[in-house]
N, C-alpha and C positions, 0 to 999 in steps of 0.2 A: 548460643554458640554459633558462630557464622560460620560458612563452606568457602574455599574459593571461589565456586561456581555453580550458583542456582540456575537450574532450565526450567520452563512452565512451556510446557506443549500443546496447545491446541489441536484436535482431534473434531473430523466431523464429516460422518456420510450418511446418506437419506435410507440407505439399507441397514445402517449398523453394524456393518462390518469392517472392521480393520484389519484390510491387506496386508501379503508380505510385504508389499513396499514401505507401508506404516512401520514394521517391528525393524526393515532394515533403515529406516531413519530412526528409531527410537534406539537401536544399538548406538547407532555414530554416537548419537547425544550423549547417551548414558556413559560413553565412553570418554567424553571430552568436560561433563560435569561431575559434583559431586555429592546435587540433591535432584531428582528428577519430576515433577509435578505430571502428569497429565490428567488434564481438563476435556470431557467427551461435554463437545456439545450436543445434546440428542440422548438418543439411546446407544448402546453397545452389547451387542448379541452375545457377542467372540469377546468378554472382558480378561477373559485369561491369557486370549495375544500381548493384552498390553502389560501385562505383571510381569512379567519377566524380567522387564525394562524399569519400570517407573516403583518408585520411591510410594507414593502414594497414586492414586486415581480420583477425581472428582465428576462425579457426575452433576448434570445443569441442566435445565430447558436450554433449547437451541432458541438463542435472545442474545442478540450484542453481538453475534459474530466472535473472531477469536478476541477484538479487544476487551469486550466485555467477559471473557473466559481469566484473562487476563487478570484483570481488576478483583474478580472471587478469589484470586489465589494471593494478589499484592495485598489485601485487604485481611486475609484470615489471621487469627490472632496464631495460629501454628505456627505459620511462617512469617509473618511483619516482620518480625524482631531480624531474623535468621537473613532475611534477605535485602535487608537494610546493613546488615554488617560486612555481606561477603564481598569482594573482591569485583566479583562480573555476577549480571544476572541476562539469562536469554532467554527471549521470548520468540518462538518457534511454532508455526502452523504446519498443516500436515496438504497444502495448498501444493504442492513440487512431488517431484522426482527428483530420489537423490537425495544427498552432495552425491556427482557422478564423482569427485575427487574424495579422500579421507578428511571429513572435517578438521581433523589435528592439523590438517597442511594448511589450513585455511585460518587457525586460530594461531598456526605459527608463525605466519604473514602477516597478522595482524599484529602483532607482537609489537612490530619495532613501529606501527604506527602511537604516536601522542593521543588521540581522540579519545574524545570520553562516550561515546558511541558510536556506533559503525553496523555497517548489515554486508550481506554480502553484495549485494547492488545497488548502487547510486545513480540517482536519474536526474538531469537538468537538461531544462528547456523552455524559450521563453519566460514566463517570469516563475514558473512552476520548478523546487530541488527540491527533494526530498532522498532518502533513502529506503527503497523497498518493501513493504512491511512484513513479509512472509519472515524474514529471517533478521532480529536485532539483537545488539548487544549492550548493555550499558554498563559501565565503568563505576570504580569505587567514587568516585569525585559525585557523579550524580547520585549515585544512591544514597550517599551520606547528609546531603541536602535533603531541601522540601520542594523545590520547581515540579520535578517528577510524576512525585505520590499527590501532588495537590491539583496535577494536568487532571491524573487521572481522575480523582474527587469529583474535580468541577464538568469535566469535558465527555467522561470516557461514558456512558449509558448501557447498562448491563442488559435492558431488557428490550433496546431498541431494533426495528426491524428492517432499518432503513440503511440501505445497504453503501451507498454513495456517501451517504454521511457518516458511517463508522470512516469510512476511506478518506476523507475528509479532515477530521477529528482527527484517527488517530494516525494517520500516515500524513500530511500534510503538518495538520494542526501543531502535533506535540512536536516535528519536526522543527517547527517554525517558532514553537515555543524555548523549547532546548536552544535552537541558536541566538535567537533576541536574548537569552538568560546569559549567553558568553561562552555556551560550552562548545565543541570543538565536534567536529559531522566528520567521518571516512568511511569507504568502501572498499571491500576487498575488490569489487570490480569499479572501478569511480565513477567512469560517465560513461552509461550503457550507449549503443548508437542503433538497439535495434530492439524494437518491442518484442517483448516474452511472449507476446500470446499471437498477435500477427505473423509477426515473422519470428519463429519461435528457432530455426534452424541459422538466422543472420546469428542471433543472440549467444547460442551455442558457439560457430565457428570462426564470426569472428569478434563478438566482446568477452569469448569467454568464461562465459556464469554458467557455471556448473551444476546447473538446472534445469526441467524440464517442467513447465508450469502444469501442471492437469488440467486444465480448463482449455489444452489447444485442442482435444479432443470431445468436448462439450460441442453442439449442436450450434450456437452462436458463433465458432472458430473454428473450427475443425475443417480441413479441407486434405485429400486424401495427397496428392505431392506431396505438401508442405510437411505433414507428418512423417512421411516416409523419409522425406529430407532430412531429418531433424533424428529421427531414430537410427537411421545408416551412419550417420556422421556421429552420433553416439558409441553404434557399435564398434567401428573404426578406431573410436581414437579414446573411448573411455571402458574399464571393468566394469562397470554395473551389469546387473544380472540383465538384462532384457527380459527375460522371461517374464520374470518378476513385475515387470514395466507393463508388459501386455497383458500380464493377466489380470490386473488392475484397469487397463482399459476396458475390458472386457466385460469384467463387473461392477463399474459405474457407470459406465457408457454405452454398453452392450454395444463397443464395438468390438469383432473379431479382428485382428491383425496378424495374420500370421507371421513369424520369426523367418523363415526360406522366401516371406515377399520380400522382408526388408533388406535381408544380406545381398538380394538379387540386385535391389532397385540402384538405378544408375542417378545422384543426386544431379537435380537442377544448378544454377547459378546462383551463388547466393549476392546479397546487397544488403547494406546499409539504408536506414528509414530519414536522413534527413535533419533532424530534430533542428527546431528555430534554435538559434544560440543563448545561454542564461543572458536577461537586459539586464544586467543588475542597475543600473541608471533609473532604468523606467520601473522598475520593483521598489525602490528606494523612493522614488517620488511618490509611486500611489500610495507606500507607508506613511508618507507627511502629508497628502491629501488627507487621508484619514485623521489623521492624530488632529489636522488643523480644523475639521469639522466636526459637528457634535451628534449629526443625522445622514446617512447617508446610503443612496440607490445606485442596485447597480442596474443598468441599461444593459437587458439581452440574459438569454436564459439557456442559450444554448451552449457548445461545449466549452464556446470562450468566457463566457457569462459564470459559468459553473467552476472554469479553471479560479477565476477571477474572486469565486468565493472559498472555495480552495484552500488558495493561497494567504487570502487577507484578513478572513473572517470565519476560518474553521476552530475559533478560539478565541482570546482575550477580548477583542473589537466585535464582538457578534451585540454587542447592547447598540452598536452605534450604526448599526445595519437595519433596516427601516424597512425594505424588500426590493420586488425586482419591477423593471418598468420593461414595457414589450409596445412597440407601434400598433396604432390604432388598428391597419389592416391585418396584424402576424395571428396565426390561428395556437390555440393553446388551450386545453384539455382541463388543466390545470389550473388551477386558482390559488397556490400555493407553493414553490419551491426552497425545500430545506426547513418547512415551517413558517415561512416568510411569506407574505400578501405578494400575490401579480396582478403590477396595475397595468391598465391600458393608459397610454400617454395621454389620451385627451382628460381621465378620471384623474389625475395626479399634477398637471400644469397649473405651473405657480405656485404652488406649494411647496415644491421640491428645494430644496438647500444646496444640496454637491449629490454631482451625480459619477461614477464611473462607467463609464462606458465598455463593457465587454461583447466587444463584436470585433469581426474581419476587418478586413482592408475596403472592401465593397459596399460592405452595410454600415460601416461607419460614417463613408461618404455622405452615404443620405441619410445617416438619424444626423449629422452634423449641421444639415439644414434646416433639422427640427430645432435643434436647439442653439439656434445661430445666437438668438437673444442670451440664453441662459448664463451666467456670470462662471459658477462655478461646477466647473465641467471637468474631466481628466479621460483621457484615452488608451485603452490598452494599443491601440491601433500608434503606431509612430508616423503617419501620415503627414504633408503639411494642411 
């Protein structure tokens, strides 16, 4: 017997404790569905916070990240049947703060959208769109199919540790597969113009995503303005408990934030990040490089190189991807990105078939003089 609305929750701290922020996102949920899953990856100290809420609880080795959390719960014979019949199915990490708004108001905006999946965030730029992965929704039209359940089969790794490549897979990947299949992408927010974890207070005030990622207070992003930015302009203009907010800082991050710093703090100027414009042109073309070649390298390893795999090879085409080429003098630690061989260009010359070039506007210059001879070559770069 199907539900209108299955949620599978992913759940995951290195302490094993589930904050109040956790039970007051597992409320919203509980409250907008009408089977509730959550999946702890790890341990769970405090399992009695999450009962409350959830329908059932699954415990897992912490492996696969939430997609792989994911795929234990699409897969059990409990629920296959169940969530294959019902109406929406959400798939929700415990990655945010928040919804600072009522989920209901978010699922009642989505309403009058057509799509047959949606999250609350939508990101395009350069040749990279996708929709957010912390927070998806999929619609009866896919779940009644097989594209989905067969992404996850083939693509989705429950036991993998590799972190860029779950994001890869399954935020890029199944994205990319969902849309090549015909079905229909929308966001509650569409086309974010300011990174969540960078500029976490742009994102807030002015794209309006009703979230606050946890990770801008993590040691790689955390910068003491920008937080304070981001939580004043919170407390101003959104209900959420703050408290709540910080005491969750506190005990992930062991950072202190006091509640009377941040009412006090006078916020800075916010801005906008830029973002290159979607080429759909040049996305379309590297799709028919591909499809017209049977082996093929991408040139450059770095973040364009890795967008570049991303986008084209986080899925169906990954047979026809062969690895990555890097110039003879570039330094690299590595001898394998994504699973994939890294060749030095002198070890690989002449051999090579079609190559993709994933670099800047600067370095493509001069690998373009490396491969002045080479026949079949394609450029992320739009240079002449």
């Amino acid at each position: 017997m199907g539900c209108d609305r299955v949620g599978i929750f992913c759940f995951y701290d290195r302490h094993g404790q589930a904050g109040r922020d956790v039970c007051v996102l597992l409320e919203e949920l509980k409250k907008n569905v009408d089977l509730l899953v959550v999946v702890v990856n790890g341990q769970i100290d405090n399992k009695d916070a999450l009962e409350s809420c959830a329908d059932d609880i699954v415990i897992r080795d912490n492996r696969g990240y939430d997609a792989g959390a994911y795929k234990r719960v699409l897969f059990d014979q409990k629920y296959a049947d169940m969530i294959k019949s019902s109406k929406e199915l959400v798939l929700c990490n415990s990655s945010f703060y928040g919804p600072l708004i009522p989920l209901a108001d978010i699922f009642d905006a989505m309403e009058e959208s057509a799509a047959d999946f949606w999250g609350i965030s939508g990101f395009e730029g350069d040749l990279i769109e996708h929709i957010q992965s912390y927070f998806l929704v999929f619609r009866q039209k896919i779940l009644r199919g097989e594209v989905f359940f067969q992404y996850f089969l083939k693509h989705i790794q429950e036991d993998t540790q590799d972190y860029f490549g779950v994001c890869s897979s399954f935020e890029n990947g199944l994205y990319e597969c969902l849309v090549d299949a015909g079905y229909v992408p929308d966001a509650f927010v569409k086309k974010i113009s300011c990174d969540n974890y960078s500029n976490p207070y742009g994102s807030l005030a002015v794209d309006g995503v009703p979230v606050i990622k946890k990770k801008i207070f993590s040691a790689q992003y955390f910068e003491e303005a920008k937080a304070l930015d981001v939580l004043n302009f919170a407390l101003d203009h959104y209900r959420y408990d703050l408290g709540t907010l910080l005491e969750s800082v506190e005990q992930i991050y062991g950072l202190t934030i006091r509640q009377e710093r941040v009412k006090v703090h006078i916020r800075g100027p916010v801005w906008t990040d830029g973002f290159l414009p979607l080429r759909k042109k040049k996305k379309e073309d590297i799709k028919q490089f591909i499809h017209d070649h049977g082996a093929v390298f991408i040139y450059g390893i770095g973040a364009a190189g890795r967008g570049i795999y991303q986008t084209f090879f986080s899925y169906e085409n990954n047979p026809k991807l062969k690895g990555f080429i890097i110039s003879d003098d570039q330094e690299s630690e590595k001898a394998t990105l994504f699973g994939y061989p890294i060749y030095r260009l002198r070890e690989i010359e002449g051999t090579v078939k079609a190559v993709i070039v994933g670099l800047g506007d600067l370095n493509s210059r001069v690998v373009r003089n490396y491969l002045r001879e080479w026949k079949n070559v394609i450029y992320k770069w739009d240079g002449d």
